[in-house]
C-alpha positions as CSV (number, residue, x, y, z in Angstrom):
1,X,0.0,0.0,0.0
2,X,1.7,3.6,-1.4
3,X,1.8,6.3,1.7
4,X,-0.5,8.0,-0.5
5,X,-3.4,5.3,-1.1
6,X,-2.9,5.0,3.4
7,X,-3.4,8.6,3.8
8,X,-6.9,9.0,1.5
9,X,-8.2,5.5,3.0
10,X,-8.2,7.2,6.2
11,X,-9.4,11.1,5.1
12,X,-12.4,8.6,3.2
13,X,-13.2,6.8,6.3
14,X,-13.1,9.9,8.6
15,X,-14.7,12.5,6.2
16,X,-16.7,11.0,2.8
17,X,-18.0,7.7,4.9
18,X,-19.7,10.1,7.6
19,X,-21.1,12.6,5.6
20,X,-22.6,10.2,3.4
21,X,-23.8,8.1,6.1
22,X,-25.3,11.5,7.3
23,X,-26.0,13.3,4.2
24,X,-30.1,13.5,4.2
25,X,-31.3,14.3,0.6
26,X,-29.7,13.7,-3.1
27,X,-29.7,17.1,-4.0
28,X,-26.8,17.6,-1.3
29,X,-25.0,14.7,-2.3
30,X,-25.0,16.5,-6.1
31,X,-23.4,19.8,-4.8
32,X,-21.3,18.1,-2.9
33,X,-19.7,15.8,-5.7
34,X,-19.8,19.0,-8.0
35,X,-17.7,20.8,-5.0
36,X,-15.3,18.0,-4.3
37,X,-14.5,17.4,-7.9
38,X,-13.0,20.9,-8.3
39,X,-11.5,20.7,-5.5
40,X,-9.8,17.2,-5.1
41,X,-10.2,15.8,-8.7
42,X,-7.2,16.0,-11.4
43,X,-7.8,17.1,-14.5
44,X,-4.8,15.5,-17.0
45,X,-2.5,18.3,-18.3
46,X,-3.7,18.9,-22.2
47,X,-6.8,18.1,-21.4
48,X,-9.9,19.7,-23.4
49,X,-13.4,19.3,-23.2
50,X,-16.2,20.1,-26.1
51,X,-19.9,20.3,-24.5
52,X,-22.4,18.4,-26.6
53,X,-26.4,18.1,-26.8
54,X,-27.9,14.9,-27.6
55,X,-31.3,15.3,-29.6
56,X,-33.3,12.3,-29.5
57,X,-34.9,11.5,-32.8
58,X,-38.4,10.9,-33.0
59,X,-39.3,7.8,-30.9
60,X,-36.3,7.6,-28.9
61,X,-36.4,8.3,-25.1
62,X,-39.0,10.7,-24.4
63,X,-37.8,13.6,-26.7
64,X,-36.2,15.9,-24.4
65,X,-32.1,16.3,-24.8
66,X,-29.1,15.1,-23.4
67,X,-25.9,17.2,-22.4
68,X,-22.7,15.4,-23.0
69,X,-19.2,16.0,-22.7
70,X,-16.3,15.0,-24.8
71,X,-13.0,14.5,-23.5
72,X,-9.7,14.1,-24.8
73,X,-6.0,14.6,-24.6
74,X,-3.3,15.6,-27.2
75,X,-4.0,14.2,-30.3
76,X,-7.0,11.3,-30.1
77,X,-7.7,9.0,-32.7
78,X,-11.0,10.7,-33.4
79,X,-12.4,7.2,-35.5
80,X,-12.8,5.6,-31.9
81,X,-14.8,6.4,-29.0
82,X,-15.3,5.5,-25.0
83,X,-18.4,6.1,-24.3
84,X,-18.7,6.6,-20.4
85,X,-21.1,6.8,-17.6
86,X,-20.2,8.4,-14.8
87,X,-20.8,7.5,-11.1
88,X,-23.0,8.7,-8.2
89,X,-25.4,5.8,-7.2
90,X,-27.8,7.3,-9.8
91,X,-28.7,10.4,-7.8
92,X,-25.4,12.6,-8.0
93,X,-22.2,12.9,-10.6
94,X,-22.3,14.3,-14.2
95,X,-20.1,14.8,-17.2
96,X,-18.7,17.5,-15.1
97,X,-17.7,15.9,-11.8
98,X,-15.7,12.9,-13.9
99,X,-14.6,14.8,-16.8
100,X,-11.0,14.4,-15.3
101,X,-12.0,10.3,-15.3
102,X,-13.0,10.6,-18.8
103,X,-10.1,13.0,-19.9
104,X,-7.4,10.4,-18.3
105,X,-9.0,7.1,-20.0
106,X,-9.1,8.2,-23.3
107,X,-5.7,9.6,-23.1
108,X,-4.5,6.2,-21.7
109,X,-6.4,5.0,-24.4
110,X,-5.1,7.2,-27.3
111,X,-8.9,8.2,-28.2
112,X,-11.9,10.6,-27.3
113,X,-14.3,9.7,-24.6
114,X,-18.2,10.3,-24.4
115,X,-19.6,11.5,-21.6
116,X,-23.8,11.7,-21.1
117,X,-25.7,13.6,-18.3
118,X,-27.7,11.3,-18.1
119,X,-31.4,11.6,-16.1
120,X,-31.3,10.9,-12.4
121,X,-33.1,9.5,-9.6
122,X,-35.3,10.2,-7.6
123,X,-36.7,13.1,-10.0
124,X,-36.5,10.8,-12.9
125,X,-35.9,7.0,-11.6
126,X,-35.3,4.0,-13.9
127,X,-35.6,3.4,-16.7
128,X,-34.4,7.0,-17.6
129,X,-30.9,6.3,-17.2
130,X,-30.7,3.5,-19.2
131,X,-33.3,4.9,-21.6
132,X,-30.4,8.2,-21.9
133,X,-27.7,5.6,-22.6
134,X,-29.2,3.7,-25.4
135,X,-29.9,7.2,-26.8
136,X,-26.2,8.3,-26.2
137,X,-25.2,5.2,-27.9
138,X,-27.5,5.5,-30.8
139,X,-26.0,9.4,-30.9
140,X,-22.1,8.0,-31.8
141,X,-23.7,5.5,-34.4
142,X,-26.0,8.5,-35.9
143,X,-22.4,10.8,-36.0
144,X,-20.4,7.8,-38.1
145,X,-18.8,5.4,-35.3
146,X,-19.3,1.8,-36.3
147,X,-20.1,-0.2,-33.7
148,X,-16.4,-1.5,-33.7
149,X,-15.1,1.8,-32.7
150,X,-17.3,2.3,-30.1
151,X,-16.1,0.9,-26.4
152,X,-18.2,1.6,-23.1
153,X,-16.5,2.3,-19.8
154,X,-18.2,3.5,-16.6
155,X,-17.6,3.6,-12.4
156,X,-20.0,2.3,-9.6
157,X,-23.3,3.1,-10.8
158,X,-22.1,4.1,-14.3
159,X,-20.6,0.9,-14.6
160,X,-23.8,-0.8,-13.6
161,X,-25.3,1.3,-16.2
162,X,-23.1,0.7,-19.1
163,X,-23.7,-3.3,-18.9
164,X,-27.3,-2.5,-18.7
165,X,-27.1,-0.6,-22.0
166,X,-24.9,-3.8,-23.7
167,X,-28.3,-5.7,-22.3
168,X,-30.8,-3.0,-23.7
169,X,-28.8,-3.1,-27.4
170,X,-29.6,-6.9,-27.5
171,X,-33.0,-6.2,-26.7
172,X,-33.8,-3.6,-29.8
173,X,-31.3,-5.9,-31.6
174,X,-28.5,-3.2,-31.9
175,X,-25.3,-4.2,-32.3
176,X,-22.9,-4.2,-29.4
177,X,-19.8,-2.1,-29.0
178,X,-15.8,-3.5,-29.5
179,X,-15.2,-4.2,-25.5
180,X,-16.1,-2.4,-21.7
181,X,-14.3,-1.3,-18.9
182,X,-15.9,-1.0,-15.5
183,X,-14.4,0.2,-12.4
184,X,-16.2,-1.0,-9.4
185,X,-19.6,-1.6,-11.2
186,X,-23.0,-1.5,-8.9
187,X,-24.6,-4.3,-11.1
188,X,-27.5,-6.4,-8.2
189,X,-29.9,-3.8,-6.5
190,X,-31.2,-6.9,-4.8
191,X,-29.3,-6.5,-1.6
192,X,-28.3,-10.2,-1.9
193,X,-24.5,-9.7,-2.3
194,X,-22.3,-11.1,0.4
195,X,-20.1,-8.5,0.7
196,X,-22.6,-5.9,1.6
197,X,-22.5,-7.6,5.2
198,X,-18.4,-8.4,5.2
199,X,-16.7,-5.6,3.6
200,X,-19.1,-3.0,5.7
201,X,-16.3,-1.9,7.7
202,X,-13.8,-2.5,6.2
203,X,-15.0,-0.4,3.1
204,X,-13.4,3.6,3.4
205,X,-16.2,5.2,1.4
206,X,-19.7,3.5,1.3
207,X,-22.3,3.2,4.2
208,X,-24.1,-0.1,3.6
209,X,-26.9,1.6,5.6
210,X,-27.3,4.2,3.0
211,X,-27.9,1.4,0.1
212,X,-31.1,0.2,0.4
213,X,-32.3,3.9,0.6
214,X,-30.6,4.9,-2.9
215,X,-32.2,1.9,-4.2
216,X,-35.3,3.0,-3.4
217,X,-34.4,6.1,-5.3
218,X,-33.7,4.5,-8.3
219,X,-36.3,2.3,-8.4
220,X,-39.0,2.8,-6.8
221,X,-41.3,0.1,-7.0
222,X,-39.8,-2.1,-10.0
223,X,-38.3,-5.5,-9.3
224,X,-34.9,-5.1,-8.0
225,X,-34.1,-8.2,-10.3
226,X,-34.6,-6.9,-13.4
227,X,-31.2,-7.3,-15.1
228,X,-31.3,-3.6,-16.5
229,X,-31.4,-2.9,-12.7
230,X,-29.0,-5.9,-11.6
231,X,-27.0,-6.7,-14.7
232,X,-24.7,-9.4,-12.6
233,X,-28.5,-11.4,-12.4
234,X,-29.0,-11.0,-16.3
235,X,-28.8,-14.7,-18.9
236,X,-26.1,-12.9,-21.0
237,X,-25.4,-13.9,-24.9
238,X,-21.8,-13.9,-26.5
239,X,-21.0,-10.2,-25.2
240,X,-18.5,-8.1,-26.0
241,X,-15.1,-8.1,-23.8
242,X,-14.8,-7.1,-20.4
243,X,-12.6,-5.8,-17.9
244,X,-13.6,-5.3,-14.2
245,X,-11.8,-4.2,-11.4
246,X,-12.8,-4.1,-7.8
247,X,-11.2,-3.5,-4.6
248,X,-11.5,-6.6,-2.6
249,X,-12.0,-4.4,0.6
250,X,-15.8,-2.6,-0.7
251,X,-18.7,-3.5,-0.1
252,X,-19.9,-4.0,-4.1
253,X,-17.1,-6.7,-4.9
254,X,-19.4,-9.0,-4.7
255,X,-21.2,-7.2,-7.6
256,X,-18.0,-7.7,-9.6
257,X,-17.7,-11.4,-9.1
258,X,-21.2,-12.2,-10.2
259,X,-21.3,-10.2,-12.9
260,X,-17.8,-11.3,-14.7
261,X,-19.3,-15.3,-13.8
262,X,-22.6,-14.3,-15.3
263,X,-20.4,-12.7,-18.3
264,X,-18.6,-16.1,-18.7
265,X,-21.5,-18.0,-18.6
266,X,-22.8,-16.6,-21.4
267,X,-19.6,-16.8,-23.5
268,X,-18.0,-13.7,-22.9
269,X,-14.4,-13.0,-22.7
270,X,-13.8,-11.6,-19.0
271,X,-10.4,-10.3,-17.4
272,X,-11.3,-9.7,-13.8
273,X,-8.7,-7.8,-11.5
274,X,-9.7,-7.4,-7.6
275,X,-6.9,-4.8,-6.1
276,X,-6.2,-5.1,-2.3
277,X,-6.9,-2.4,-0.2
278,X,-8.5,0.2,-2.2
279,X,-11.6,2.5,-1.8
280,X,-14.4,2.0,-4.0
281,X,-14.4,3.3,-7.7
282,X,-10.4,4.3,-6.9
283,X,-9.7,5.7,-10.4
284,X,-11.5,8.5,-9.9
285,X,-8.1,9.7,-8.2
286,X,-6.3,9.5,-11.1
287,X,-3.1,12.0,-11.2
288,X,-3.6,11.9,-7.5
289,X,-3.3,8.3,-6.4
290,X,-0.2,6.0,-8.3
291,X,-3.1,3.0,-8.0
292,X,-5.4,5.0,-9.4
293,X,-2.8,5.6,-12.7
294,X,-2.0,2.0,-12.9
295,X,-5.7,0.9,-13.0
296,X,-6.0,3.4,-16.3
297,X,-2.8,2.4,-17.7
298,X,-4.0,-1.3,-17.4
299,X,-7.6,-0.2,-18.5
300,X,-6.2,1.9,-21.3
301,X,-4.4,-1.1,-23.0
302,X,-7.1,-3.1,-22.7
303,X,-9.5,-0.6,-24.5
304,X,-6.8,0.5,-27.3
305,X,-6.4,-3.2,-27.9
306,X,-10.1,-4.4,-28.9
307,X,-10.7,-1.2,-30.6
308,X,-7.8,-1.4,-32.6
309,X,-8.2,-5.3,-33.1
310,X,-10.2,-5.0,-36.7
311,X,-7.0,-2.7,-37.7
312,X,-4.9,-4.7,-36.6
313,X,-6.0,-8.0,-38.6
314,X,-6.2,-5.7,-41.5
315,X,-2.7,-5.1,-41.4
316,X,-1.9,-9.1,-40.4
């Protein structure tokens, strides 16, 4: 364990884990997340952002648009594309607040990333989310990106939410991206995950108490199974390649675990890495944390490798 990765496990334990535990309504947990990333988050030197609106065409969503954000460093390949969903338990985050996230993977990456604000809870519960990301998706296709040139990425919720949109494109019979990267995904809202009950204190960030309560956000009353709610509880077919990481220490590795098994039961190609020690969703320190660089390194090759894999048998 770096000095560094010692010193924010303990301010996350003493400061983030209490205030969330204490923190009463979603609306504060938004201007919160807005203040801390400003604060505390790193934004990668060369970075540039480009806002974006997302126009639903007729049919799609329910017609209102979408801001987005792209992200990028130096000079991108701009004929490939991570598109990411950021986290926030589906009540807080935006393009804004992980911009820095977004900004570092697709430099690691050598490409732009995507990022949606998509609709959130409890003002606008599921399916709206994953209704925004299907539209975000069909956005990049609409603007000239082959399917094969698309990857998705996303943290906690937004990695929850970017297997539930690989689960919604087989559903409309869309064709799914090159590969996905998910960094401490929150993919079963059914409470059933072991860890919940042995990593509660030993996790730095997350208040288990809290979780049913967000839940109840999200959902409301629909079935907690639903595998565009839990994608770790979904029958998956032949998808696209995944990597997940997980710290071993928070209370949603369990999540990770059943949803790279549930991957590789239904065919998929799954490289699953649980990290020792770690807070939950501990890239979003990038430039601040070295474990937080190696994870996008690591993620970064993994991305530039399937998106550049038709290329590259091109050339073979």
């Amino acid at each position: 364990m770096s000095t560094r990765q010692h010193i924010l496990n303990l301010l996350l334990r003493v400061i983030v884990k209490t205030n969330l535990a204490r923190m009463k309504r979603p609306q504060d947990l938004r201007r919160q997340l807005e203040r801390d990333a400003v604060r505390h988050f790193h934004v990668p030197d060369r970075a540039s952002f480009i806002r974006d609106v997302i126009r639903p065409k007729g049919g799609q969503q329910n017609g209102s648009a979408v801001d987005a954000l792209w992200a990028s460093c130096r000079n991108p390949d701009r004929r490939k594309v991570i598109l990411y969903f950021h986290g926030g338990a589906f009540i807080a985050g935006s393009s804004q607040t992980h911009r820095h996230l977004g900004a570092a993977l697709a430099d690691a990456t050598g490409v732009r990333a995507f990022l949606p604000d998509y609709r959130l809870a409890p003002e606008d519960p599921f399916p709206a989310a994953v209704d925004d990301a299907l539209v975000a998706y069909l956005h990049l296709l609409d603007a000239g990106y082959e399917p094969a040139e698309i990857a998705l990425g996303g943290d906690s919720a937004g990695g929850g939410l970017a297997f539930a949109l690989l689960l919604k494109l087989a559903q409309v019979e869309l064709p799914q991206p090159a590969a996905i990267v998910a960094f401490s995904p929150w993919a079963d809202m059914t409470g059933q995950s072991e860890s919940l009950r042995r990593n509660a204190q030993r996790d730095v960030m997350l208040p288990v108490r809290r979780m049913r309560e967000v839940v109840d956000f999200y959902l409301a009353s629909h079935d907690r199974a639903d595998p565009l709610a839990s994608p770790a509880l979904a029958e998956w077919q032949a998808p696209p390649p995944a990597l997940i990481l997980a710290s071993r220490s928070e209370i949603l590795v369990d999540d990770a675990r059943k949803l790279a098994q549930a991957l590789r039961k239904g065919g998929g190609s799954v490289q699953l890495e649980l990290w020792r020690g770690l807070p939950h969703a501990w890239p979003i320190f990038a430039g601040r944390l070295p474990e937080a660089d190696q994870a996008i390194t690591s993620a970064g090759a993994f991305l530039a490798r399937h998106l550049c894999a038709e290329r590259q048998a091109l050339v073979a």
